[in-house]
FIGU-272118 format. One record per residue (C-alpha): residue number from 1; residue in one letter; chain; x, y, z. Coordinates in Angstrom, 3 decimals, decimal comma. Example, Ala and Ser with C-alpha at 12.3 -4.5 7.8 and 13.67 -1.06 7.14 Angstrom:
! FIGU-272118
PARO  pos  code  unit        c1        c2        c3
PARO    1     A     A    12,300    -4,500     7,800
PARO    2     S     A    13,670    -1,060     7,140
This chain:
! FIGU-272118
PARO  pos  code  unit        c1        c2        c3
PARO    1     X     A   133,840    78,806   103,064
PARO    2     X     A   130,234    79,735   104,391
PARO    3     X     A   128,145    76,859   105,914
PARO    4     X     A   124,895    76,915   104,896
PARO    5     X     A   123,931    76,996   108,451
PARO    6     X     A   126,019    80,672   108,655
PARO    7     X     A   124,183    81,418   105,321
PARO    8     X     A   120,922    80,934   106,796
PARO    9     X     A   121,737    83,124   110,018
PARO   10     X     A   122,598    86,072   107,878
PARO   11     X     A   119,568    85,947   105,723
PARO   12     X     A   117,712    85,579   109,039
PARO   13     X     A   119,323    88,967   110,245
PARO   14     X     A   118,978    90,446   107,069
PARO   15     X     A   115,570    90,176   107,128
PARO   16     X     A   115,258    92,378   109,686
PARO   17     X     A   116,600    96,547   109,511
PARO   18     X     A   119,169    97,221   111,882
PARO   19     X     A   117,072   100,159   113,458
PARO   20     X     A   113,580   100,346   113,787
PARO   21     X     A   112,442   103,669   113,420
PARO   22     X     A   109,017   103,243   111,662
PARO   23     X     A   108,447   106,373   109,925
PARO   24     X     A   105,344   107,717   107,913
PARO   25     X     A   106,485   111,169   106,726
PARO   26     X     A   109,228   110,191   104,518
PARO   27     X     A   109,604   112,482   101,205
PARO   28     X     A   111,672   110,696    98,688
PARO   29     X     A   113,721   113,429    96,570
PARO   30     X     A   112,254   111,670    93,887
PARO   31     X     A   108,907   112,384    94,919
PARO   32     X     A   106,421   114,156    92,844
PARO   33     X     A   105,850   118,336    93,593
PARO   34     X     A   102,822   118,016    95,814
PARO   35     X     A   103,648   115,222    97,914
PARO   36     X     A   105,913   117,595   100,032
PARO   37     X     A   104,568   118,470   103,328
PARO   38     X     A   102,556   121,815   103,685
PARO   39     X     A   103,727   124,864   105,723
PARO   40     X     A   101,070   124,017   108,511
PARO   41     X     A   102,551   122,258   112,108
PARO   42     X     A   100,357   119,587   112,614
PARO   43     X     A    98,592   118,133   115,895
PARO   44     X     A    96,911   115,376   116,482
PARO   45     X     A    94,655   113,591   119,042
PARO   46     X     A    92,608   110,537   119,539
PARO   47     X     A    88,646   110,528   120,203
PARO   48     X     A    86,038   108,057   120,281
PARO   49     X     A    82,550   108,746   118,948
PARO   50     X     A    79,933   106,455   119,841
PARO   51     X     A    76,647   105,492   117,201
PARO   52     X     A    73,595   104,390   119,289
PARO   53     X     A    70,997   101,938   118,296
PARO   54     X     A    72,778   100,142   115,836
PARO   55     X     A    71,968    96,782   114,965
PARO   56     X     A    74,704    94,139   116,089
PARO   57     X     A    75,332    92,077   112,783
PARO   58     X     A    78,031    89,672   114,636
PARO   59     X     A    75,084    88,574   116,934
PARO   60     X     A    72,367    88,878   114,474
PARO   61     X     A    70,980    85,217   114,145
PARO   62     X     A    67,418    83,635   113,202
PARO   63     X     A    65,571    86,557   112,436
PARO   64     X     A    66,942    88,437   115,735
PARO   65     X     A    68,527    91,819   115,581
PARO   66     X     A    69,770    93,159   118,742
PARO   67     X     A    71,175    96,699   118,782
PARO   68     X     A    73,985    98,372   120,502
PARO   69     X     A    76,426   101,245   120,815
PARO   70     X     A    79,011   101,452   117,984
PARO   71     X     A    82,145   102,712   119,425
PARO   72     X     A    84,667   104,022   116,830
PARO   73     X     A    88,238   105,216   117,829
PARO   74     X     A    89,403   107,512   115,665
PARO   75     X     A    92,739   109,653   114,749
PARO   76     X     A    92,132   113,447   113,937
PARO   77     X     A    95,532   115,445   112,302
PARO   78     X     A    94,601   119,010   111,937
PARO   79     X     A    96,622   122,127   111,388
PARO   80     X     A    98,370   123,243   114,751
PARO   81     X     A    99,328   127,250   116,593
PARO   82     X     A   101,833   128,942   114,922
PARO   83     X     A   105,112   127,806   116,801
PARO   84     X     A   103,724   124,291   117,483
PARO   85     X     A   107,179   121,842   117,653
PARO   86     X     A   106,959   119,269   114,795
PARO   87     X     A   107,399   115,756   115,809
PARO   88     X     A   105,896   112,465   117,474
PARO   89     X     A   104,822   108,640   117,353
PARO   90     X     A   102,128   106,871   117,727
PARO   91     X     A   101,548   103,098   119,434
PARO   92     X     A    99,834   100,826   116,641
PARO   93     X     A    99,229    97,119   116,388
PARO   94     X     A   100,638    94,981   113,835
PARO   95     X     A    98,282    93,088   111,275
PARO   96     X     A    99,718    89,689   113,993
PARO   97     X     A    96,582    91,729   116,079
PARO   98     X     A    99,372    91,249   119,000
PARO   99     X     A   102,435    93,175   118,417
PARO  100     X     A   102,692    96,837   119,242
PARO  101     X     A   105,227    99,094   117,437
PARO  102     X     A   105,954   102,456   117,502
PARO  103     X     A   105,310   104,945   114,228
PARO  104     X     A   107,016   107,874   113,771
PARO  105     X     A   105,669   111,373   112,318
PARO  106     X     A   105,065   114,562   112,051
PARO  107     X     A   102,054   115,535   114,217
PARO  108     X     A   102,631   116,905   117,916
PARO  109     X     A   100,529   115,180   120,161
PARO  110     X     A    97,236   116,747   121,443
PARO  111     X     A    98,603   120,180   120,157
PARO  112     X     A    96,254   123,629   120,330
PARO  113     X     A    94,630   124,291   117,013
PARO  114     X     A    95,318   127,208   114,956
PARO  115     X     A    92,563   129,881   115,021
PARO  116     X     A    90,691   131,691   112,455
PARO  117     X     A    90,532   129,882   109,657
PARO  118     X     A    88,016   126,445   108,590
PARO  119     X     A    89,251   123,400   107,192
PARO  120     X     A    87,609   121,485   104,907
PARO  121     X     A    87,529   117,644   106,111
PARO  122     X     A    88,584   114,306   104,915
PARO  123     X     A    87,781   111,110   106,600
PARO  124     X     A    90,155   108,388   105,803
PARO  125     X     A    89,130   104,729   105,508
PARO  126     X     A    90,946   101,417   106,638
PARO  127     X     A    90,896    98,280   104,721
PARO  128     X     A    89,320    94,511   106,522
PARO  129     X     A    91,654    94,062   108,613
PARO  130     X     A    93,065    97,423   109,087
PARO  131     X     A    93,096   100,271   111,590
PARO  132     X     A    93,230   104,099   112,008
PARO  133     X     A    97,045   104,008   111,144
PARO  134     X     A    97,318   102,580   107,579
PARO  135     X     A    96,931   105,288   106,216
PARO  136     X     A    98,323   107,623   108,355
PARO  137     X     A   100,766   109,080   106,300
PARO  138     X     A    97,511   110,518   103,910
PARO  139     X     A    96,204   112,029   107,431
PARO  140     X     A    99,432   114,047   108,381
PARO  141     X     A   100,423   115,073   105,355
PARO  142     X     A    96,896   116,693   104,206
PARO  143     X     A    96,498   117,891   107,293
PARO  144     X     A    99,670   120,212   106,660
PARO  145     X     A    98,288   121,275   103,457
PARO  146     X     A    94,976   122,977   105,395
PARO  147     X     A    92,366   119,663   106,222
PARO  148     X     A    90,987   118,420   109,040
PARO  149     X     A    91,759   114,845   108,525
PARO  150     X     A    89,637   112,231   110,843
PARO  151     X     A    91,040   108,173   110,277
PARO  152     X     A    88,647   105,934   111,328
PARO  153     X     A    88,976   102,333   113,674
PARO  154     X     A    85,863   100,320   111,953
PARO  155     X     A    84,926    98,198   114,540
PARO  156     X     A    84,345    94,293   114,045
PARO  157     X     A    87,179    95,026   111,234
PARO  158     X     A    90,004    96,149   113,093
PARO  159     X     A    93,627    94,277   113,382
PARO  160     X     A    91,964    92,747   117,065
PARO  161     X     A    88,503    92,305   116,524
PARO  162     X     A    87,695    91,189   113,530
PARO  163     X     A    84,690    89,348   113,153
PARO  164     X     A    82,013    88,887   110,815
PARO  165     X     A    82,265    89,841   107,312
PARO  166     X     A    78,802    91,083   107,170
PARO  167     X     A    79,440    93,704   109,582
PARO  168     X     A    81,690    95,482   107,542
PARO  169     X     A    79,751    94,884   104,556
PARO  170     X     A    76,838    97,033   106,105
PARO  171     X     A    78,677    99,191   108,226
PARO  172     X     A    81,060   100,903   106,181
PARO  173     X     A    79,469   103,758   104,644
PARO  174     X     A    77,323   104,285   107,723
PARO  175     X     A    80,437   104,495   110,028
PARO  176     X     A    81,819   107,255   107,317
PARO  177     X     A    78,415   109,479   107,324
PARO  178     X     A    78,361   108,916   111,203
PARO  179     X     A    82,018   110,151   111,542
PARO  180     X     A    81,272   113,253   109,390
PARO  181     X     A    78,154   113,647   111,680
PARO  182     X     A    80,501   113,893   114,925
PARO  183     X     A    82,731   116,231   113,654
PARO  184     X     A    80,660   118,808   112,439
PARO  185     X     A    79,234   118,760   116,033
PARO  186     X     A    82,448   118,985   117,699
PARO  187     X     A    82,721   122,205   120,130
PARO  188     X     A    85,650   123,670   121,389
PARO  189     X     A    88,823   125,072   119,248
PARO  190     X     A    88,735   121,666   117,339
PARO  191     X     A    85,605   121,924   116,180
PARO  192     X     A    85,695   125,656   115,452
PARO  193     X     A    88,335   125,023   112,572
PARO  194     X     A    86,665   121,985   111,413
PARO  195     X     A    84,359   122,235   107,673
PARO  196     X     A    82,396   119,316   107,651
PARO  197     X     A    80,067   121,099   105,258
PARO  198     X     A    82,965   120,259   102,973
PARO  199     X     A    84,050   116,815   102,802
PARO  200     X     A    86,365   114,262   101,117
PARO  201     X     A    86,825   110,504   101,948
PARO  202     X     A    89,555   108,425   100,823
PARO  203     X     A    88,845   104,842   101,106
PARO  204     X     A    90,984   101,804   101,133
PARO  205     X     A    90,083    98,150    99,838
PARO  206     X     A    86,874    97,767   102,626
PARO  207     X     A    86,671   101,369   103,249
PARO  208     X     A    87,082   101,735    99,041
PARO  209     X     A    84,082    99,777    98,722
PARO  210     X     A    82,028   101,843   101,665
PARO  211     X     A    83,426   105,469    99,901
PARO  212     X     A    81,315   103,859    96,905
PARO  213     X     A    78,069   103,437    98,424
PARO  214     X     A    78,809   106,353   100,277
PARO  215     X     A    78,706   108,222    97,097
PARO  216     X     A    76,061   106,253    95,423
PARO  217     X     A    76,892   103,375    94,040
PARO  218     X     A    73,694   100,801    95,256
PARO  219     X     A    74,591    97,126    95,181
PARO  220     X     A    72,645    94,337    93,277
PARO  221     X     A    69,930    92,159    95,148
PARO  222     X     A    72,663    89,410    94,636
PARO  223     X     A    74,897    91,350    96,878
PARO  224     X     A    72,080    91,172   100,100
PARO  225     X     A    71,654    87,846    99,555
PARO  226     X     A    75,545    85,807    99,925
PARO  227     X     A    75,006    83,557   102,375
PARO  228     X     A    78,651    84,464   103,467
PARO  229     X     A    77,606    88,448   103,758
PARO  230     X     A    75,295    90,344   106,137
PARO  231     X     A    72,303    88,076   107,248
PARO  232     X     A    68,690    88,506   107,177
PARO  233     X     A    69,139    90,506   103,859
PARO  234     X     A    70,263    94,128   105,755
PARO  235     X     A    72,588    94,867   103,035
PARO  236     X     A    69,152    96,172   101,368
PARO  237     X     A    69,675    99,461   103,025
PARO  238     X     A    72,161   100,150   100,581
PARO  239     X     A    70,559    98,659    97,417
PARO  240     X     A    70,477   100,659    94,447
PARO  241     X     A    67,668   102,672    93,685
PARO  242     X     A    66,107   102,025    97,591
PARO  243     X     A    64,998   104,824    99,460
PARO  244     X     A    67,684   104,260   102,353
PARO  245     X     A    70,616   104,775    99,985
PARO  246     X     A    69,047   108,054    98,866
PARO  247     X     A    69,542   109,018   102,518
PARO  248     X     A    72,301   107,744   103,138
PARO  249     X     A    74,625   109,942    99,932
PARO  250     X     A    75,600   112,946   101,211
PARO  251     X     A    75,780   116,430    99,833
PARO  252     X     A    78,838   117,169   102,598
PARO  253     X     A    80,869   114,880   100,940
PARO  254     X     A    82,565   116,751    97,800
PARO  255     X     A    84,815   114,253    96,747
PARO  256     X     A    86,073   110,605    97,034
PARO  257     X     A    88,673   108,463    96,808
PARO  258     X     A    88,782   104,976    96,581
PARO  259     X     A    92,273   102,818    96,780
PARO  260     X     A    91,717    99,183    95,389
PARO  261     X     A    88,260    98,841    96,175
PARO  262     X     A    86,624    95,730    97,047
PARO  263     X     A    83,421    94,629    95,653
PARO  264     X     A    82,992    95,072    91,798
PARO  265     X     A    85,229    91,747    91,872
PARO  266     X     A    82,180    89,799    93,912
PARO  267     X     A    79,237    91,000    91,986
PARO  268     X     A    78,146    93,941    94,437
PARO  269     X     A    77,516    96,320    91,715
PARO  270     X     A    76,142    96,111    88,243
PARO  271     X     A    75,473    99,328    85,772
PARO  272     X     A    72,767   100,438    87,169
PARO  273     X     A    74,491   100,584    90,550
PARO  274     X     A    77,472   102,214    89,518
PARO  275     X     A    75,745   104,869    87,245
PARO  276     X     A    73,990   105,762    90,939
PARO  277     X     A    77,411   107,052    91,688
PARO  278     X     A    77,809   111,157    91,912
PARO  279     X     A    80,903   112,180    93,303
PARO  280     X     A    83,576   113,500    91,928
PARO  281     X     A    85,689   110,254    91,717
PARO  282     X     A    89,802   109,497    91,745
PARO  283     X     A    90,339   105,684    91,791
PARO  284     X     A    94,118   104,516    92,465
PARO  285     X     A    94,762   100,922    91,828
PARO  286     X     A    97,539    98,197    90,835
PARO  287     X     A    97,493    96,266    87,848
PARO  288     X     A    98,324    93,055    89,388
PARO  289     X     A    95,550    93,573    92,322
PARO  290     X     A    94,229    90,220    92,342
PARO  291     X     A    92,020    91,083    95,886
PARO  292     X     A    89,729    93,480    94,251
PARO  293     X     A    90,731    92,529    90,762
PARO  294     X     A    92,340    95,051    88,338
PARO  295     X     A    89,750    94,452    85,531
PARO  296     X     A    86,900    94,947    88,091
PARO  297     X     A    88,076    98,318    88,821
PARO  298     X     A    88,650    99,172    85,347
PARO  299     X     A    84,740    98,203    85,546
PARO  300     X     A    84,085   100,227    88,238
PARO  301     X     A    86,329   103,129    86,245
PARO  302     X     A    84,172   102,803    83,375
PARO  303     X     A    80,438   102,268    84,909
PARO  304     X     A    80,317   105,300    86,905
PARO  305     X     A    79,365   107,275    84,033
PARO  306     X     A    77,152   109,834    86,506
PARO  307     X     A    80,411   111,815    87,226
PARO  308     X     A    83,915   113,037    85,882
PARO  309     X     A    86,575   110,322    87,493
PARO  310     X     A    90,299   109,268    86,796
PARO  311     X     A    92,100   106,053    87,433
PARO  312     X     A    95,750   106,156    88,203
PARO  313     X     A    97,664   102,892    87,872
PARO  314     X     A   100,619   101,739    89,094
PARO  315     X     A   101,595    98,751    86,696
PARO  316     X     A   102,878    95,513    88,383
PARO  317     X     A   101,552    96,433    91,735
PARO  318     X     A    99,415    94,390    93,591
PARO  319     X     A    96,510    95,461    95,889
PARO  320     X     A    99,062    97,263    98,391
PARO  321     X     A    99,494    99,604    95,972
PARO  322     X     A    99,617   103,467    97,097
PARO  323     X     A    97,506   102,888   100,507
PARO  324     X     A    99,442   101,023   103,559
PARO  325     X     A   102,398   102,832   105,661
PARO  326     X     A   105,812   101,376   105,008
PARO  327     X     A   105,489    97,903   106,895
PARO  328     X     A   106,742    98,106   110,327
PARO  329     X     A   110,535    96,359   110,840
PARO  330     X     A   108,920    94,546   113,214
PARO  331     X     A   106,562    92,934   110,495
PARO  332     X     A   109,370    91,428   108,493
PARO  333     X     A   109,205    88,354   110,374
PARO  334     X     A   107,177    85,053   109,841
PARO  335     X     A   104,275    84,658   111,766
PARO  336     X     A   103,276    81,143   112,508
PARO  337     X     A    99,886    82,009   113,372
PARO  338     X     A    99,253    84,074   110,564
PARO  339     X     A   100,681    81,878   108,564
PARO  340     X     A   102,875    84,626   106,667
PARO  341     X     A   104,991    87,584   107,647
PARO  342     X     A   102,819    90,628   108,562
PARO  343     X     A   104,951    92,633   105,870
PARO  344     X     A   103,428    91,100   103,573
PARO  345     X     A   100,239    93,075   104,286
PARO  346     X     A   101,935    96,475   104,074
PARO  347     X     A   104,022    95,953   100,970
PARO  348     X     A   104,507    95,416    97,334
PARO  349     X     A   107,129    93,198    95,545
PARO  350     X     A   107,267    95,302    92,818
PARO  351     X     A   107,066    98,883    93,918
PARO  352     X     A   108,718   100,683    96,531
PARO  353     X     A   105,877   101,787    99,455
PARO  354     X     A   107,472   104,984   100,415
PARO  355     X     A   107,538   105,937    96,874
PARO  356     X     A   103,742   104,680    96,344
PARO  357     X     A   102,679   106,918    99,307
PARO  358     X     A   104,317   109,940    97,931
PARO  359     X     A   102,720   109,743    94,889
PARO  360     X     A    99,414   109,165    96,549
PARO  361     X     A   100,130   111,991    98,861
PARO  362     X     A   100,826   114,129    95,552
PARO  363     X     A    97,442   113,344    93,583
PARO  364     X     A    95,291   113,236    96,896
PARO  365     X     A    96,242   116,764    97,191
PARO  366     X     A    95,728   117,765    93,765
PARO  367     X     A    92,260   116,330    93,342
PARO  368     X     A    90,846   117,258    97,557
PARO  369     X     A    92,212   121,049    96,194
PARO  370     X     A    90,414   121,006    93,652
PARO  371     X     A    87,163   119,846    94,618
PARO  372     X     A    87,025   120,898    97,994
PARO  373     X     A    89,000   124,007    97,783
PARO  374     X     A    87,721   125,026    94,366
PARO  375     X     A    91,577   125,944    93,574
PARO  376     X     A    91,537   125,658    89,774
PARO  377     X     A    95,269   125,704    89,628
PARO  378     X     A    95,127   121,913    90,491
PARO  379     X     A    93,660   121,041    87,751
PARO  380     X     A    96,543   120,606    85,383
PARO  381     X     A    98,081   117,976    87,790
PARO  382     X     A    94,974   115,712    86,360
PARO  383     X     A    95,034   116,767    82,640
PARO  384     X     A    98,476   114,897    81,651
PARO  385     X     A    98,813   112,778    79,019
PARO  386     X     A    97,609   109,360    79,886
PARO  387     X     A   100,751   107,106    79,886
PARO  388     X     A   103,710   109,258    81,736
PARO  389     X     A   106,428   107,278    80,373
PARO  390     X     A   105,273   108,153    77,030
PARO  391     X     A   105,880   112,415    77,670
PARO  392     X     A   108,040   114,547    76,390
PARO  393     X     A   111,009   116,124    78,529
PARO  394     X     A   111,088   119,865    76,997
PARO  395     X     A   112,702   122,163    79,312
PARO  396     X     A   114,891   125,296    78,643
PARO  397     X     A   118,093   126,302    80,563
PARO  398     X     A   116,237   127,538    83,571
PARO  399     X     A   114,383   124,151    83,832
PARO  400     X     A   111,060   125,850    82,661
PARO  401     X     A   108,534   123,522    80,864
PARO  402     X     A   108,534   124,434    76,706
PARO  403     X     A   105,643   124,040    74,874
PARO  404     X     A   106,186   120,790    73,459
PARO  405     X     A   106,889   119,805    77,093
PARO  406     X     A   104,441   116,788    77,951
PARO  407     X     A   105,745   115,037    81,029
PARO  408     X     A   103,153   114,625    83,868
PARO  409     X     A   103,217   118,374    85,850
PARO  410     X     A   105,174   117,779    88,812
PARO  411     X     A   107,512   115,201    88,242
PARO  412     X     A   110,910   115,247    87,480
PARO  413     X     A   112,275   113,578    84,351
PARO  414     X     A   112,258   109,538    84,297
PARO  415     X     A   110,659   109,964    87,455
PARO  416     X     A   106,695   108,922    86,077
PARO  417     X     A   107,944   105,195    84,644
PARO  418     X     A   105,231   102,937    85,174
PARO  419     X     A   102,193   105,207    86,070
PARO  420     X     A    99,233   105,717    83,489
PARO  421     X     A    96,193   108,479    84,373
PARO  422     X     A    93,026   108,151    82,893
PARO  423     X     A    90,253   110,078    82,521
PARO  424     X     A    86,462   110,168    81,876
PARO  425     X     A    84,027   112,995    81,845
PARO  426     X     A    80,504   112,588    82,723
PARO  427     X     A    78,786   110,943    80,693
PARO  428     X     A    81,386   108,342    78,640
């Protein structure tokens, strides 16, 4: 017979994968059509950019405002030579803020760009906390598909520095704009293939609710005033309607994506706010998200009348869904300190991450073609019917759609259970 004591060492190990390889580029062969990988060997390298004269919020106190340099790390995937090996890792800390693991990808390290051709560019996000690698897997798999992809290390937000709230409250979109900024002035073979006259940003939780503002959305008075959010009422630069916010929307940016964003749920927009919003707009959210609050995305889904956007669901997820990497092995642990195991940060209980990821990888490719590379043929990845459990498998002997054929375009049969698309035009 087991003693408990033996039962509660195997859990223990079971907890646990045998082998850590932490990888990002996994392709279920369930996946949907365009989350494959594109033809393009990927590199990648790490800069830093750094925005002068910006006003310190975590030291901001009694009226006093003192500036400094904003550093921000970031990860740029872009399409490699032809020949370039594929393969390598990256070093990435743990949500603990302590631990470093290893990730494993696609990208070759610090690889020489192809030549000849511009990419259009998409700056990816983080959530609070977060870092340049949550999202990875969006940044190496575009990045095969013909982008310039740029991941961004918000600082006072990160896995090891965060710090006030109000810092990320303000600095968001302006750390987005600024990152566009430096790589459209980037020299050398880097910056030769990079388009930042044509932009996307996918945004996660935090960097959700900055892609919003970003693209228009002003907040309420309310917002500048929480006692808990960015002192001395500075949040007005982004207040709907003001001046600043005109400046800061950007005609670069042709698209945006936001994953579970923050804010609607706290009272940072109202209609007027969101009908500011101008972008072409996907949203991606679970119905269980009880962070940034289902219903107050569905808000945010049906306020931002200034544009044509979609909301794709993934029912019983929570606000994990589609975003993170697959959490780390070494994140299955409990962390006293955190009070929690760091996995619990990456995943979902209901849904499977990798899977999540691939279908994000497979509509984040459909919608940046379409808007920033005008390819038309993307289009009918969008128009499906709303509910994909509810299509019709019609398929003749060569596996060729019929007419009467209504499952979601691109994935196989039974494969769409528990996703629903909508859609609004501008306007409704």
């Amino acid at each position: 017979m087991r003693t408990a004591l033996t039962g509660l060492a195997l859990a223990t190990l079971a907890a646990v994968p045998a082998e850590a390889e932490n990888r990002i580029d996994r392709i279920r062969p369930d996946a949907p059509q365009l989350a494959a990988y594109g033809p393009l060997p990927i590199g990648v390298t790490t800069l830093e950019f750094v925005h002068p004269g910006q006003i310190d919020i975590v030291n901001t106190k009694d009226g006093a405002q003192p500036l400094y340099d904003r550093a921000l790390t970031v990860e740029v995937w872009y399409p490699a030579a032809e020949g370039t090996a594929p393969g390598g890792s990256y070093r990435a800390l743990l949500r603990d803020g302590r631990t470093e693991v290893t990730l494993e990808g696609r990208a070759a390290r610090d690889a020489v760009p192809a030549e000849g051709t511009r990419y259009p560019l998409i700056v990816i996000s983080h959530g609070y906390p977060g870092n340049r690698f949550l999202m990875s897997h969006l940044g190496e798999n575009l990045a095969s598909k013909g982008y310039v992809t740029v991941s961004i290390d918000h600082r006072d937000s990160t896995y090891d520095d965060k710090t006030a709230f109000g810092s990320t409250l303000l600095n968001r979109p302006i750390d987005q704009k600024f990152v566009i900024d430096s790589m459209a002035a980037l020299e050398g073979p880097l910056g030769a293939i990079t388009d930042a006259e044509t932009t996307g940003v996918i945004g996660y939780s935090m960097g959700g609710y900055g892609a919003m503002i970003f693209g228009g959305a002003g907040v309420t008075q309310a917002a500048t005033e929480f006692s808990w959010g960015t002192p001395d009422g500075l949040l007005a630069r982004h207040l709907a309607g003001s001046e600043t916010l005109k400046e800061l929307v950007d005609p670069r940016v042709k698209a945006i994506i936001a994953i579970g964003p923050w804010g609607m749920n706290t009272g940072f927009w109202d209609a007027a706010g969101l009908a500011g919003f101008e972008k072409p707009l996907m949203l991606m959210a679970g119905s269980a998200d009880d962070v940034s609050v289902y219903s107050a995305i569905r808000e945010i889904f049906a306020g931002t009348t200034g544009t044509t956007r979609h909301l794709l669901t993934f029912e019983g997820a929570n606000h994990n869904a589609a975003a993170p990497i697959p959490a780390p092995a070494e994140s299955w642990g409990f962390d006293e300190a955190l009070g929690f195991a760091p996995f619990d940060h990456y995943a979902d209980a209901v849904w499977d991450t990798n899977r999540m990821n691939n279908i994000a990888q497979h509509f984040a490719t459909a919608f940046m073609d379409l808007h920033l590379k005008g390819d038309a043929g993307m289009a009918p990845y969008l128009d499906v019917i709303e509910r994909a459990a509810d299509g019709v498998v019609a398929l003749d002997d060569r596996a060729q759609p019929l007419p009467e054929h209504t499952y979601w375009k691109g994935f196989l049969p039974r494969t769409g259970v528990g996703l629903t698309l909508e859609t609004k035009g501008k306007g409704e």
